[in-house]
C-alpha positions in Angstrom: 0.0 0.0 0.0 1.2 4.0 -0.8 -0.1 7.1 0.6 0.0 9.8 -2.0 -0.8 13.0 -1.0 -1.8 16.1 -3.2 -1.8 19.7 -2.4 -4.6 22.4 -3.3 -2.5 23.7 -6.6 -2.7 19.8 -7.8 -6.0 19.5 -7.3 -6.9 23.5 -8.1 -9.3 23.0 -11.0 -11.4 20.5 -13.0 -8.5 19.9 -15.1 -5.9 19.1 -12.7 -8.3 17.1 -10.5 -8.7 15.3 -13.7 -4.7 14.8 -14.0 -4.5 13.5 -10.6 -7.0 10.4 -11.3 -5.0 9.4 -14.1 -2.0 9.3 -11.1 -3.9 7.4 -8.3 -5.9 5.0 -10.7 -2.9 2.9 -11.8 -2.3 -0.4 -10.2 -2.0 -1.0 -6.0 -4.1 0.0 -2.9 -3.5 3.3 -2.4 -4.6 6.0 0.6 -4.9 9.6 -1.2 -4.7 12.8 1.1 -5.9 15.9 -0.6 -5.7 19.5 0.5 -8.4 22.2 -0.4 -8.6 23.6 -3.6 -6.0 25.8 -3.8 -7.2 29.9 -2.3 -10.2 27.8 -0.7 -8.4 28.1 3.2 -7.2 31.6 2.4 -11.1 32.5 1.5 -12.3 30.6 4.6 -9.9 32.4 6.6 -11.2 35.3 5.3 -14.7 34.7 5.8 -14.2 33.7 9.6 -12.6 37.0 10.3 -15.4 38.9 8.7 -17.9 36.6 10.8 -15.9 37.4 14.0 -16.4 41.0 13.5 -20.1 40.8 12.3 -19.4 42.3 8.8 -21.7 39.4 7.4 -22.0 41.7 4.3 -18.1 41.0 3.6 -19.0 37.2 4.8 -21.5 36.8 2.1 -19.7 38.2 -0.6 -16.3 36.1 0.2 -18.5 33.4 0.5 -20.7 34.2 -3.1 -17.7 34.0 -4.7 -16.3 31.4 -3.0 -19.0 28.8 -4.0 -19.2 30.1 -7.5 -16.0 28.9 -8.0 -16.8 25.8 -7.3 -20.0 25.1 -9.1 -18.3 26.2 -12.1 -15.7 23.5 -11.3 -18.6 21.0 -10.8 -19.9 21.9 -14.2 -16.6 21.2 -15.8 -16.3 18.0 -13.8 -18.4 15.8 -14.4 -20.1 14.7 -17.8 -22.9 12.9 -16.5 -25.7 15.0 -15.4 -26.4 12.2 -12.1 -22.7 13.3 -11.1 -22.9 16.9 -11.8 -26.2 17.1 -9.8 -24.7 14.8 -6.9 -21.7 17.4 -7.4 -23.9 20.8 -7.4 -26.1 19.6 -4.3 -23.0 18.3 -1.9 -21.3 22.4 -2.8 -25.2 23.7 -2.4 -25.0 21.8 1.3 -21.6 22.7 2.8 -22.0 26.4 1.6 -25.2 26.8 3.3 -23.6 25.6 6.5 -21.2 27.7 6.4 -23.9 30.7 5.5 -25.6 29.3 8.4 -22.6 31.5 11.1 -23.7 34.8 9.4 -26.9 34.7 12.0 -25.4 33.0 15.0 -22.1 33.7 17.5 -19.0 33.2 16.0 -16.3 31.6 18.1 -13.2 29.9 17.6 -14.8 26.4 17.8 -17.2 27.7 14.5 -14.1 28.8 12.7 -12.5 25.3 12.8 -15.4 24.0 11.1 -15.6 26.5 9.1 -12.1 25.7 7.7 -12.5 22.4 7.2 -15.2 22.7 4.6 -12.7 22.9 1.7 -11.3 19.7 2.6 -14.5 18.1 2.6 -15.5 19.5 -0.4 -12.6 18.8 -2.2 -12.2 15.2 -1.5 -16.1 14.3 -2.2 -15.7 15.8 -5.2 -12.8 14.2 -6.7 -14.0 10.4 -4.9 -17.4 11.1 -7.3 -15.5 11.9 -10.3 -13.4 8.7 -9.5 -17.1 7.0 -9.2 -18.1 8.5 -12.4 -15.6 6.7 -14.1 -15.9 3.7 -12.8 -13.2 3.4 -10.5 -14.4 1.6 -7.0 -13.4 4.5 -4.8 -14.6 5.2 -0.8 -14.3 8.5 0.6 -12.7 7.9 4.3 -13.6 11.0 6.8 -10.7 12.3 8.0 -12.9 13.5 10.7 -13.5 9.6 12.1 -9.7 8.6 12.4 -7.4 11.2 13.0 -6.9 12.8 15.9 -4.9 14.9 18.7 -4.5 14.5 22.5 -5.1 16.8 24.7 -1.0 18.2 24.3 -2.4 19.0 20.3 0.1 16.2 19.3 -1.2 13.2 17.0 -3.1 10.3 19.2 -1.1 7.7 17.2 -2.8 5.2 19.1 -6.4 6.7 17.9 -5.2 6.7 14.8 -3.9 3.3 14.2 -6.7 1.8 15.8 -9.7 3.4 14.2 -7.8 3.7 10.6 -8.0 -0.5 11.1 -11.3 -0.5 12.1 -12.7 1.7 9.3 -10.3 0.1 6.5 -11.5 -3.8 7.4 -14.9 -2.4 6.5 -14.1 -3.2 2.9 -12.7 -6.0 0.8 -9.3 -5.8 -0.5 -10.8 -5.9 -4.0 -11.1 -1.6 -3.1 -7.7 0.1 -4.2 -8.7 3.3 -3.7 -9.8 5.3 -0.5 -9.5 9.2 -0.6 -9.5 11.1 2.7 -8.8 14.5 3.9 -5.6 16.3 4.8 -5.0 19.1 7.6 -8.4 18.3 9.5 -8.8 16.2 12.8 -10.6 16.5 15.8 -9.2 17.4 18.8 -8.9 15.0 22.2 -12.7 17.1 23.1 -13.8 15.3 20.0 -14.2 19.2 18.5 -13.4 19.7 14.7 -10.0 21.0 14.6 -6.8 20.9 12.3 -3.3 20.2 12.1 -2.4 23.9 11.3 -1.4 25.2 7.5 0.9 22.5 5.3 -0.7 19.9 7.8 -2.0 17.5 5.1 1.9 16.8 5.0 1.6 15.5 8.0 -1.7 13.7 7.7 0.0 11.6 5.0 2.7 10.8 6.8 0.7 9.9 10.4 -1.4 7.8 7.9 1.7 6.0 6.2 2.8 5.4 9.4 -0.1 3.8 11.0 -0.3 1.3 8.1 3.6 0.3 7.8 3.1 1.7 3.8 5.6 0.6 1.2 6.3 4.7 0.6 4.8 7.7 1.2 4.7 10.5 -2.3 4.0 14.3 -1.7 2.8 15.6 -4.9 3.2 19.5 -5.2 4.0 21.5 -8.1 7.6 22.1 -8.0 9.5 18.8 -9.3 11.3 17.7 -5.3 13.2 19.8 -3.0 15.9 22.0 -4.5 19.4 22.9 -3.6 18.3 26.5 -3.1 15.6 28.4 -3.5 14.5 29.0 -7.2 12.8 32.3 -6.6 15.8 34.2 -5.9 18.8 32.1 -7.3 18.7 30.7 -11.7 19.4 26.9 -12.3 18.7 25.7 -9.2 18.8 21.5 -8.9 16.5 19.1 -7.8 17.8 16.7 -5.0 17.6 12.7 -6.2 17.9 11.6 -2.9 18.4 13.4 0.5 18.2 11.8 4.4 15.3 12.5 7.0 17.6 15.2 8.8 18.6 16.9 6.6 14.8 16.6 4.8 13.7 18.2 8.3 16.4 20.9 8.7 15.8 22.4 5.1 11.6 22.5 6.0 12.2 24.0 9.0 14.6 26.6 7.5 12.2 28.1 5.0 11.8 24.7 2.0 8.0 25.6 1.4 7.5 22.6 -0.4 7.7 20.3 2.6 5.7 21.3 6.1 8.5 20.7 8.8 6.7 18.1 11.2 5.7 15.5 8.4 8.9 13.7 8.3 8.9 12.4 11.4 6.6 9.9 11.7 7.8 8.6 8.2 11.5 8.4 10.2 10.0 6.8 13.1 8.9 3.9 10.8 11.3 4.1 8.0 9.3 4.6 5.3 10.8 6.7 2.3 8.9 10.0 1.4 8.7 11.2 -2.1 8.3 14.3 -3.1 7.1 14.6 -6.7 5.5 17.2 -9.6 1.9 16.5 -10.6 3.1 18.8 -13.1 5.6 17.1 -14.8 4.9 13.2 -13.4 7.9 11.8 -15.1 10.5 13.8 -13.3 12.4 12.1 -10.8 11.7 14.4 -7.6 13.6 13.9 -4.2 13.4 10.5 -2.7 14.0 11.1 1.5 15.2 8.0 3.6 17.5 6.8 6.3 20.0 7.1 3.5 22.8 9.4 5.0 24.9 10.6 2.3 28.9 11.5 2.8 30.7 14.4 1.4 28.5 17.0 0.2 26.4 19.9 1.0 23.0 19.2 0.3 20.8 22.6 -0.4 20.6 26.2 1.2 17.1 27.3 2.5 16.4 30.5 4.5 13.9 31.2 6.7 12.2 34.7 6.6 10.7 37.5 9.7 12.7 36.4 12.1 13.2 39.2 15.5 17.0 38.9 17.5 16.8 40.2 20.9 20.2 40.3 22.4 20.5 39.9 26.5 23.0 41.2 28.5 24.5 40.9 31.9 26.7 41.8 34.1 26.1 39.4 36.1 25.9 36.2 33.6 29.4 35.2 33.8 29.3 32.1 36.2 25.7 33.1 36.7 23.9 30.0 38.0 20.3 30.0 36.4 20.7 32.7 34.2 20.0 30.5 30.9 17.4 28.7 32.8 15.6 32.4 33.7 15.7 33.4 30.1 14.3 30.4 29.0 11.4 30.1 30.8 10.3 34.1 30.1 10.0 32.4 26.5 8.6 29.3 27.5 5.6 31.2 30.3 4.7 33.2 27.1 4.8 29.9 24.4 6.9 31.5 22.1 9.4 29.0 20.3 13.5 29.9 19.9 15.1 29.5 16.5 18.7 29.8 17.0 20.5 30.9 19.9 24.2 31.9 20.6 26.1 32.8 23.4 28.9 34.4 25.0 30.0 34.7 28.8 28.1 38.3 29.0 24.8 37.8 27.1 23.0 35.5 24.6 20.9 36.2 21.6 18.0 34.6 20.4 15.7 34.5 17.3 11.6 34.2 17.5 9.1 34.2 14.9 6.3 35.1 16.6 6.0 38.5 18.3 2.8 38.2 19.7 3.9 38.5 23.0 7.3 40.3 22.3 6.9 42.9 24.5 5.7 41.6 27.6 8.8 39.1 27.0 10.9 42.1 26.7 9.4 43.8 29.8 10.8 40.6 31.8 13.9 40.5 30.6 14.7 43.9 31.4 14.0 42.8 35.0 17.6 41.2 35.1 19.4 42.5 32.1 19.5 44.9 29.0 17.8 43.8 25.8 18.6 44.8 21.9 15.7 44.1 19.3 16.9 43.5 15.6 13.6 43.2 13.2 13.3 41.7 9.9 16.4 39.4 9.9 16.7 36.1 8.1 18.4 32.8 8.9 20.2 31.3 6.2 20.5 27.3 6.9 23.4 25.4 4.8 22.8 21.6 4.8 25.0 18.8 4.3 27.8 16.5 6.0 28.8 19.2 7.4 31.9 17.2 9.5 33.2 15.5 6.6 36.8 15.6 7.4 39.2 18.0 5.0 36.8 18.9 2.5 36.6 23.0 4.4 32.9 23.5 3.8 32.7 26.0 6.7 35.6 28.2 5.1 33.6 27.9 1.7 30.5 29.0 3.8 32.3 31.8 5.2 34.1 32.7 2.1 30.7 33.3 0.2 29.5 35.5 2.6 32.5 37.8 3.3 30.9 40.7 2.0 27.5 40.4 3.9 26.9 41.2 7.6 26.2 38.2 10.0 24.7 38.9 13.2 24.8 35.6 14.6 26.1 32.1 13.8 25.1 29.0 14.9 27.1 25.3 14.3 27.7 22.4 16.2 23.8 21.3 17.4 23.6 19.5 14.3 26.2 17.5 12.0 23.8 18.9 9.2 23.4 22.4 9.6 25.3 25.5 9.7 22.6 28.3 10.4 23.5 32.4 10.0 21.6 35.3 11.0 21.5 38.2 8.3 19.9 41.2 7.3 16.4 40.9 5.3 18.2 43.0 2.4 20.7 40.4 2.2 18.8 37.8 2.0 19.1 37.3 -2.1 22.6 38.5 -1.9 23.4 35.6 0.5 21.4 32.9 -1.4 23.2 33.5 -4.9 26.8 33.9 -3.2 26.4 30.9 -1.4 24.8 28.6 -4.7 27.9 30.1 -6.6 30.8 29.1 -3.9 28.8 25.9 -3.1 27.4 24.4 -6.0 
């Protein structure tokens, strides 16, 4: 068995929909995970924070044009006018639900369901236009198997168990069962999801659970590249690249993978491909246990980052300083990135400045802070201790003319991370593709 999972740009219009049942309908049992129609989460978004501020004028007309979008995909569809009606009534149903929060309170609980309409619309959709032509397809609800414990982590227990249950339902003569990415419910039993890029990881807790022969991301860019295409010409697909380095380069800014979905493929050893619906033939990025010697891998970079910088006087044989910085971030739930230190301070990076300045208004309780907005880590990735090969002096070599306001090596044999300057961000990318590559 193979999970194959397709994101909203593969599935995005009658046509590609189309494209992808020519993919899954080839021989094998196979679980496929699709996203939303691609701009359908952004719209919903959009709708819920109309609804939470009671403009129900900007709801409706978000959601108008939301739903005329997809009957004019159900009228390109389907052929048969049985299928197009089934098609026209199940959009008819789920956009009257979601009309259904212009009248009432609108609260966090109603926006989780609200959001996970485009899943659910998406996937019935495409498992009738598999039933249309004649493929013996069953639409499993995402909403019945998969969900999180009370810690918002995966109940892999839950999952395993009830994705057994549901699957012996049918004979092994069915080879195709299409469920939904990114949605789950929570350990309340509430409709919830897996946050954005989670149908990543929905794939990957479902490959899992099952012991699958492989697990294939399909997306629209052909596998992960050595840098990052938007900013740097001729960039390379990677044939074949190992979990940790697969994870470092997500977590560093590689948009094409979401950063928690390789590791439950690690945890069971199953090898995740990432492939182009676009381009089927090309031979995308095969990630395993494979480590591979002598080479750096790919560059990534990881944008709005914030670097505080905390001084003391008193830090140098300071016992508990560290442990008092770290638990300002940790009362207010707001990750680290990278950290360095020296014996009079330490900086940090954050991405999320919700609660910036209350964690600044602590700090400064025991020491002095600097804030530095709108930096960027850069993350090279490779075997990074191969012996005599002076990847580090490369590194550092291709960036002698930018400005790096922190550096970070040594927590990971596959990762040298540097702190720059937004505006150096391209300048960085190409310097380092040239010296490296």
């Amino acid at each position: 068995m193979k999970v194959l999972k397709f994101g909203g740009t593969s599935v995005g219009s009658a046509q590609r929909m189309r494209e992808v049942a020519d993919l899954v309908t080839g021989s094998g049992r196979k679980i496929v995970v699709l996203s939303a129609m691609s701009g359908t989460t952004n719209s919903l978004v959009e709708i819920a924070n109309y609804l939470y501020k009671k403009n129900y004028d900007g709801a409706n007309e978000v959601i108008n044009r939301l739903e005329r979008g997809y009957l004019d995909t159900v009228n390109e569809l389907f052929r048969k006018e049985d299928f197009k009606h089934k098609g026209l009534e199940l959009v008819k149903s789920h956009f009257d639900y979601i009309k259904s929060f212009t009248k009432d309170v609108f609260t966090v609980f109603e926006e989780k369901s609200v959001l996970a309409q485009g899943e659910l619309i998406t996937t019935a959709l495409f498992n009738f236009y598999l039933q249309e032509n004649g493929h013996d397809s069953v639409l499993l609800p995402a909403l019945d198997f998969m969900r999180t414990n009370k810690n918002n982590e995966p109940d892999t227990v839950y999952i395993r168990e009830n994705l057994e249950r549901i699957m012996g339902e049918y004979s092994d003569d069915i080879q195709l069962f299409i469920t939904q990415g990114y949605i789950c419910r929570n350990a309340f039993g509430e409709v919830d999801n897996l946050q954005r890029g989670g149908s990543d990881y929905t794939a990957s807790l479902i490959g899992a659970a099952f012991d699958v022969e492989e697990i294939q991301i399909w997306t629209d860019i052909d596998g992960m590249h050595n840098n990052d295409p938007r900013y740097v010409e001729d960039t390379q697909s990677i044939a074949e690249i190992s979990f940790d380095e697969a994870a470092e380069l997500a977590y560093f800014g590689a948009k094409i993978l979401h950063p928690t979905s390789v590791l439950p493929a690690k945890l069971a050893n199953i090898p995740v491909k990432v492939l182009n619906t676009m381009d089927p033939d090309a031979v995308g990025t095969t990630i395993s246990s494979s480590q591979h010697k002598d080479r750096i891998t790919a560059v990534a970079a990881k944008d709005g980052l914030t670097a505080i910088k905390i001084k003391s006087g008193r830090m140098l044989l300071a016992f508990g300083f560290m442990r008092k910085v770290f638990e300002i971030f940790e009362s207010y739930k707001t990750p680290i990135d990278m950290i360095t230190t020296s014996e009079v301070g330490v900086s940090v990076t954050i991405d999320n400045n919700r609660h910036l300045e209350e964690i600044l208004d602590d700090l400064r309780k025991f020491s002095t802070v600097e804030v530095d907005y709108d930096q960027v880590i850069v993350c090279v990735v490779g075997d990074l201790v191969a012996e005599n090969k002076g990847y580090a002096n490369r590194i550092f070599e291709a960036l002698k003319d930018i400005p790096i306001r922190m550096i970070s090596y040594g927590g990971s044999e596959h990762n040298i991370s540097l702190l720059i300057n937004a505006n150096d961000k391209k300048a960085a990318l190409q310097a380092l593709s040239a010296k490296l590559f």
